[in-house]
C-alpha positions as a printed NumPy array, in Angstrom:
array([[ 11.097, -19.534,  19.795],
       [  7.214, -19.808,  18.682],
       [  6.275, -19.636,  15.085],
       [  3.725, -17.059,  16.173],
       [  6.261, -14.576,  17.577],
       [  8.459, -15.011,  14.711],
       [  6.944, -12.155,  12.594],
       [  7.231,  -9.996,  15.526],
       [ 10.955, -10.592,  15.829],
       [ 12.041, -10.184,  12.227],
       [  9.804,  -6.928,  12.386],
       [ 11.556,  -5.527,  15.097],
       [ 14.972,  -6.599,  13.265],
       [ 14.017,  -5.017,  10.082],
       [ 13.37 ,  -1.675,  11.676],
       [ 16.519,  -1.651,  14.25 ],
       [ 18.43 ,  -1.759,  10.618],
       [ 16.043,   0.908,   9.077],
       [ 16.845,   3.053,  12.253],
       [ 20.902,   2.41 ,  12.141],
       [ 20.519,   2.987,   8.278],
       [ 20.37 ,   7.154,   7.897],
       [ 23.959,   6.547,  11.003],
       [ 25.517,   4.789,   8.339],
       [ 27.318,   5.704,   5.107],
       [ 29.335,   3.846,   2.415],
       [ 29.39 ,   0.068,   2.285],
       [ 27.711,  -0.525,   5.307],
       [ 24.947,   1.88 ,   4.219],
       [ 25.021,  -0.873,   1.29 ],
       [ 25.162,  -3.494,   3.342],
       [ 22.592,  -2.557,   5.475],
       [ 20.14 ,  -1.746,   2.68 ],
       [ 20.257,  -5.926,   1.844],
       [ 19.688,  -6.641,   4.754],
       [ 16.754,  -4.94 ,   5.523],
       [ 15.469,  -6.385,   2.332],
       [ 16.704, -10.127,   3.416],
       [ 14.933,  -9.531,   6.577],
       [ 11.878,  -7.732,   4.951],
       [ 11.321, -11.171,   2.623],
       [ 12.147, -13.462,   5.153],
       [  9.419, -11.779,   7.181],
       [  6.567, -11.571,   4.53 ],
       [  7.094, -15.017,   2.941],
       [  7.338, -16.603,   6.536],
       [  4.209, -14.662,   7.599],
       [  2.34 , -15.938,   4.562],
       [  3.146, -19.257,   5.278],
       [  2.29 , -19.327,   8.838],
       [ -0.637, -17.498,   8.733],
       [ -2.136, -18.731,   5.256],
       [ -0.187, -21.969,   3.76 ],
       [  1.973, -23.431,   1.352],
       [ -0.414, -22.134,  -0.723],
       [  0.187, -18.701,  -0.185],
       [  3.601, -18.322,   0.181],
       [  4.144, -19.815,  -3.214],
       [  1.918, -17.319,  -4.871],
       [  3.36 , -14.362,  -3.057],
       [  7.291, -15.402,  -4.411],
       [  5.894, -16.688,  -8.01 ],
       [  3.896, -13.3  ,  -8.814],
       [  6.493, -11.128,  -6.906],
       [  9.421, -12.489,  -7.025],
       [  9.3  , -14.168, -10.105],
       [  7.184, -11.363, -11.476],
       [  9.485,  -8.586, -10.086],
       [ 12.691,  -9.671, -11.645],
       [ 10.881, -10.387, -15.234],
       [  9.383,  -6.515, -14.957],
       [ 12.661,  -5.635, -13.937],
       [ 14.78 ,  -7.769, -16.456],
       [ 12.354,  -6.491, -19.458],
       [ 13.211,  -2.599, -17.938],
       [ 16.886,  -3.184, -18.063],
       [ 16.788,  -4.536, -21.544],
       [ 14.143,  -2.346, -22.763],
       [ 13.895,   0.453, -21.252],
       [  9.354,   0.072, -20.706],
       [  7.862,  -0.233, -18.625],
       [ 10.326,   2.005, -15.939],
       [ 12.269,   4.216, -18.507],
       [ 16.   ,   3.082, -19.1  ],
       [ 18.242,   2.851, -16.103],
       [ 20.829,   0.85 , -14.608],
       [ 21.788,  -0.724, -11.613],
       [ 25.469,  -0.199, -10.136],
       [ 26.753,  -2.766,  -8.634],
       [ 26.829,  -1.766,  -4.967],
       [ 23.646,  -4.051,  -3.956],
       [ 25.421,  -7.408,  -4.932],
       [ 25.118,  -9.986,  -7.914],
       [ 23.36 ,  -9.333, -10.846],
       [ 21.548, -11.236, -13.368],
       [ 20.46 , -10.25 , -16.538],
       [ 21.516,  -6.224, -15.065],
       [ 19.353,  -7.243, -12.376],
       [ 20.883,  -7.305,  -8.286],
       [ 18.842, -10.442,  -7.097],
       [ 18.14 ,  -8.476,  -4.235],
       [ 15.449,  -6.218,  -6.151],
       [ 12.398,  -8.967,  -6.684],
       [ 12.934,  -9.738,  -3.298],
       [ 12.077,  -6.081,  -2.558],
       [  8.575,  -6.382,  -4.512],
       [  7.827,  -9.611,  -2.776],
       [  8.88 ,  -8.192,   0.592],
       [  5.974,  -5.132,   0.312],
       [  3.284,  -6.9  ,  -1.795],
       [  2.242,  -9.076,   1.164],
       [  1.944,  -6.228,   3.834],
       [  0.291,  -4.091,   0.992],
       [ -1.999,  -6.837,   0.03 ],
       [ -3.149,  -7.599,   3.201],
       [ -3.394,  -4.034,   4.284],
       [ -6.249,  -3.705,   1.597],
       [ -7.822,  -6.859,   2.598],
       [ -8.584,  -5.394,   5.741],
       [ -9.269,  -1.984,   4.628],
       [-12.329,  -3.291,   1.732],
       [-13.842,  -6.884,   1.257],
       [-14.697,  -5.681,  -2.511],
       [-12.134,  -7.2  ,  -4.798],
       [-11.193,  -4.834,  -7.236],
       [-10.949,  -2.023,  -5.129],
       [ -8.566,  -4.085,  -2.917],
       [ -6.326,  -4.659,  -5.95 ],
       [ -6.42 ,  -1.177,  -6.923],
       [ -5.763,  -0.181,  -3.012],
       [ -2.674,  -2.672,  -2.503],
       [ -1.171,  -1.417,  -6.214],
       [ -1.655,   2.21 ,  -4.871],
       [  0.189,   1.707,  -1.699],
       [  2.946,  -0.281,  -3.55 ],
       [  3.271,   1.859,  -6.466],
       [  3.432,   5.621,  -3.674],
       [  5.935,   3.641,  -2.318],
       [  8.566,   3.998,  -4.666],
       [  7.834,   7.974,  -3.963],
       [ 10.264,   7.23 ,  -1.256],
       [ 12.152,   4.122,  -2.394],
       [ 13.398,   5.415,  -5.85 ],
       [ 14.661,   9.43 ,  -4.412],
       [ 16.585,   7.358,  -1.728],
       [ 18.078,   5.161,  -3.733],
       [ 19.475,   7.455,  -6.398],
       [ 20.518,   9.813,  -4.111],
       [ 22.985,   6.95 ,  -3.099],
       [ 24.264,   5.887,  -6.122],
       [ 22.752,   2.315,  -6.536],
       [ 20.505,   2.984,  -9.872],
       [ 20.241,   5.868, -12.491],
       [ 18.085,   6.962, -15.263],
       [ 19.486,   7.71 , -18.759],
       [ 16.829,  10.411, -19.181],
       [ 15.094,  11.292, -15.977],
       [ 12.367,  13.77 , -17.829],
       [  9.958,  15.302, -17.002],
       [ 10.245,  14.832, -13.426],
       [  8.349,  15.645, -10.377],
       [  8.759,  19.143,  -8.552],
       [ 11.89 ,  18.413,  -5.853],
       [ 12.388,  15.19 ,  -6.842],
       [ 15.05 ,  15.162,  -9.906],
       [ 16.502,  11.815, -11.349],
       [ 13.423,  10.059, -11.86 ],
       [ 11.234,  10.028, -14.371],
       [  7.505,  10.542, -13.927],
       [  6.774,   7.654, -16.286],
       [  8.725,   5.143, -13.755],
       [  6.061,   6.119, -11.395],
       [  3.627,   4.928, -13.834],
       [  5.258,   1.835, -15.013],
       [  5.319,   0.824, -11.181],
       [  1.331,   1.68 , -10.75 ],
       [  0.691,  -0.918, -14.27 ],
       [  3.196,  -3.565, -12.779],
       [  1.304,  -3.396,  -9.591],
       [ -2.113,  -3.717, -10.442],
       [ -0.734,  -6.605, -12.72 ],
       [  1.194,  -7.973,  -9.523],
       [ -2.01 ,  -7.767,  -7.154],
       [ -4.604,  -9.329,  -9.443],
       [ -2.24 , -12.106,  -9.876],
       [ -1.505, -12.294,  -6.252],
       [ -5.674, -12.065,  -5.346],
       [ -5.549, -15.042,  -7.675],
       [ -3.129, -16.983,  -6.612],
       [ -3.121, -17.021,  -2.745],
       [ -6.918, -16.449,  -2.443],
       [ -6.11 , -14.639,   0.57 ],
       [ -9.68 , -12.67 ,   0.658],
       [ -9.828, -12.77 ,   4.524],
       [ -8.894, -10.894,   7.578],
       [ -6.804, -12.149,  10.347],
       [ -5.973, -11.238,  13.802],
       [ -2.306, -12.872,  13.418],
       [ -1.866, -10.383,  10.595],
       [ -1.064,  -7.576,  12.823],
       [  3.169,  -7.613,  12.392],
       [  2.394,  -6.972,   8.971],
       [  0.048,  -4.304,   9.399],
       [  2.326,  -2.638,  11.693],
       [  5.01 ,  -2.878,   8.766],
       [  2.932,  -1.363,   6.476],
       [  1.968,   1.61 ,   8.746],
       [  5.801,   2.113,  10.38 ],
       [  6.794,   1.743,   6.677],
       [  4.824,   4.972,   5.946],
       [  5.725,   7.088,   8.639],
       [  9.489,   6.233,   9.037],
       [  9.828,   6.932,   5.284],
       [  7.951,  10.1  ,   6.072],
       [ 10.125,  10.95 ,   8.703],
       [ 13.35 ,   9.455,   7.553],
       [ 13.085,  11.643,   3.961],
       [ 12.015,  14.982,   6.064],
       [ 14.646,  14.859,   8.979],
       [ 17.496,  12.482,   8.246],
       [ 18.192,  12.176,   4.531],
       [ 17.755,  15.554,   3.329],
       [ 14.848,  14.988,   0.811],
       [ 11.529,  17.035,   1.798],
       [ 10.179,  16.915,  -1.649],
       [  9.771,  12.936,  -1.942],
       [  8.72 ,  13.643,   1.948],
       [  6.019,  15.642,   0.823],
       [  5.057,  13.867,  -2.174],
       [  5.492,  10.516,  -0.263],
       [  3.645,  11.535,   2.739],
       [  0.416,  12.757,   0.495],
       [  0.065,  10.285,  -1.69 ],
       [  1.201,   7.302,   0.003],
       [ -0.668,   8.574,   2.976],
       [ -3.763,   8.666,   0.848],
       [ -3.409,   4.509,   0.289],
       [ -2.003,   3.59 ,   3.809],
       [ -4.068,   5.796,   6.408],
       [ -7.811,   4.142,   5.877],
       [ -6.247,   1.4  ,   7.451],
       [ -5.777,   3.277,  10.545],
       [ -9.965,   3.548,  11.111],
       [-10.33 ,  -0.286,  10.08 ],
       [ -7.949,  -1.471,  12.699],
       [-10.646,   0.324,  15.44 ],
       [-12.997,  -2.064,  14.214],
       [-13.446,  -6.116,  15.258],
       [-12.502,  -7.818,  12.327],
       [-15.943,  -9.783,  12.573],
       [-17.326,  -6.436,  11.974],
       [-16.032,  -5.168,   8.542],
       [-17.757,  -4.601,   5.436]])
């Protein structure tokens, strides 16, 4: 198989397990959750390497994966910057409190984030602030989802927003700080400040990560609030993409 069509083919495994995943209940909802995420990291640290170097793949897993499990190590322990939860112990080994299989769900949507806002805005901070957005809406879906199976909990989960109960609206905060953190260290590291045309699997991520969460939330798994709330504000850091990707690449500004 080409290295160049191996994005393409862990993209379109990652989403045949995102469709199965709302069929699917108990253990092998579990199961499939992991390896979505397996896939999902596979795909964006094999893309960055590919596509940008050694270089770049080591930044991506040393600021998010690295950088994900010390945010989430410190929240365990500490309670900031997330509010104090816990994991259960239905997504697989744990270290410090922490399933490994959380950091590699930061480093799996950094990249497609990061990149999204490269090609969105050639200004640097508002890239970082762009890519932390879309990460940080994210979790409007990621978090509602997740509780409502059992696989983390908050010890006090308020105040909370309208339709979405369980989580805290300081979590959504403490993901917003952790991201900017996690994207100016990524912009550093990788100096990925460029465009390219073989970054299209990941844009497509990005964009079917939006609307199948959209649509997964509103149809499937019986959650129109984090829909809503999802669809707005995630929207609002996701869809300018949509009128860049009209555009030649040569052609931005």
């Amino acid at each position: 198989m080409s290295t160049r069509l191996l994005p393409w083919w862990l993209l379109g495994g990652l989403i045949l397990a995102q469709i199965c995943y709302p069929l699917t209940s108990g253990d092998l909802r579990a199961g499939l959750t992991v390896t979505t995420v397996l896939i999902g990291v596979l795909l964006s640290v094999s893309h960055a390497l590919l596509t940008r170097g050694r270089r770049a793949a080591l930044a991506l897993v040393g600021t998010a994966t690295l950088g994900g499990f010390a945010v989430e190590a410190i929240g365990v322990a500490t309670g900031f910057p997330f509010g104090t939860y816990d994991y259960s112990g239905e997504l697989g080994p744990k270290i410090l409190g922490v399933p490994l299989i959380i950091p590699l769900a930061w480093t799996w949507m950094a990249w497609p984030a990061w990149l999204a806002a490269v090609r969105v805005t050639r200004a640097r901070l508002p890239r970082i602030v762009l890519a932390a957005a879309g990460l940080a809406t994210w979790d409007l879906f990621l978090d509602p989802q997740m509780v409502a199976e059992g696989y983390w909990r908050w010890h006090d989960p308020v105040p909370a927003l309208p339709g979405v109960p369980g989580i805290p609206i300081g979590n959504y905060l403490g993901w917003l700080g952790f991201a900017l953190l996690l994207m100016t260290a990524l912009a550093t590291a990788s100096r990925v400040t460029e465009p390219d045309p073989a970054d299209t699997p990941m844009l497509a991520l990005w964009l079917w990560t939006y609307a199948s969460s959209v649509l997964a939330h509103a149809v499937f798994l019986g959650l129109p609030a984090s829909a809503a709330w999802g669809g707005v504000l995630m929207g609002a850091a996701v869809l300018p993409l949509l009128t860049r990707l009209r555009r030649p690449i040569r052609t931005l500004v």
